[in-house]
N, C-alpha and C positions, 0 to 999 in steps of 0.2 A: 626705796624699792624693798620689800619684803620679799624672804626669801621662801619657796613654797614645800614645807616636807612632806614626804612619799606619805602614803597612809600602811598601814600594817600589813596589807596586804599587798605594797608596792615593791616586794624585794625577792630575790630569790632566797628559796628554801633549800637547804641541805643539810641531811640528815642521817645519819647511820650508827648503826648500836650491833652489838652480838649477842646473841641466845642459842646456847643449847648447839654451840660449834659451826652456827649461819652467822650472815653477817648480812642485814636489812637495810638497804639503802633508799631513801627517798627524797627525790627531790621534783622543785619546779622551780623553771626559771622564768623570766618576763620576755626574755630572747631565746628563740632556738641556741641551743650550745651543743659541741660536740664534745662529748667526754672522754675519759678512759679514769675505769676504775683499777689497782692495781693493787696486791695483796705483798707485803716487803716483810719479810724475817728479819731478825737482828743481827744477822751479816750484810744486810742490806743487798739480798737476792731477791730475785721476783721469786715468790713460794707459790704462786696459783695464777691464769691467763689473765685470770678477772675479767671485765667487759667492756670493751666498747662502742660508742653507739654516735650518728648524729640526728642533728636538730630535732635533741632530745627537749619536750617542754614540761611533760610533767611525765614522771614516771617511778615504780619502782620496781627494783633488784633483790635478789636474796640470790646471796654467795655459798655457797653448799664447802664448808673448811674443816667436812669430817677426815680427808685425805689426810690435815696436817698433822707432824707431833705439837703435843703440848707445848706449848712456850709464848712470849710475846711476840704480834705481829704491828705492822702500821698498816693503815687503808688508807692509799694515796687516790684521792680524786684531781683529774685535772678538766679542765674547763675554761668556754673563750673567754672567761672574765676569772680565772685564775688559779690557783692550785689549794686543796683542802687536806687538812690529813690529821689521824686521830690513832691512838693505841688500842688494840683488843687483846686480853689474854683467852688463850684455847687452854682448856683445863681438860683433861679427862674425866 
């Protein structure tokens, strides 16, 4: 029995970068998922609401992080199929 792989288009997308003190999130998944996006400082405090949303399938965010001081942040995604998380530096 062969086994049969997804094609390129058969996976969830997730996606997020920062420009100019936003932070642009996009994704699509194959499943409705409910998310929560969450913005973490280096003492490991939530520094901004960020968003929550369900049976999210394909969609995108931009997180507005002109509030923050300068410094490094994490952007924790979490989702029914699992948790994502990436560094951004805020620079003035």
């Amino acid at each position: 029995v062969e086994e049969e792989k997804p094609a390129d288009g058969d996976k969830d997308i997730i996606d997020f970068y920062s420009y100019d003190r936003t932070v642009y999130v996009n994704l699509r998944f194959l499943e409705p998922s409910d998310i929560t996006i969450s913005v973490i400082n280096a003492m490991g405090q939530v520094s901004h609401p960020g968003i929550r949303a369900s049976d999210v399938v394909q969609e995108k965010y931009e997180i507005d992080l002109s509030d923050l001081p300068t410094g490094i942040y994490m952007i924790e995604l979490n989702t029914n199929t699992g948790k994502y998380s990436g560094k951004i530096a805020l620079i003035k």
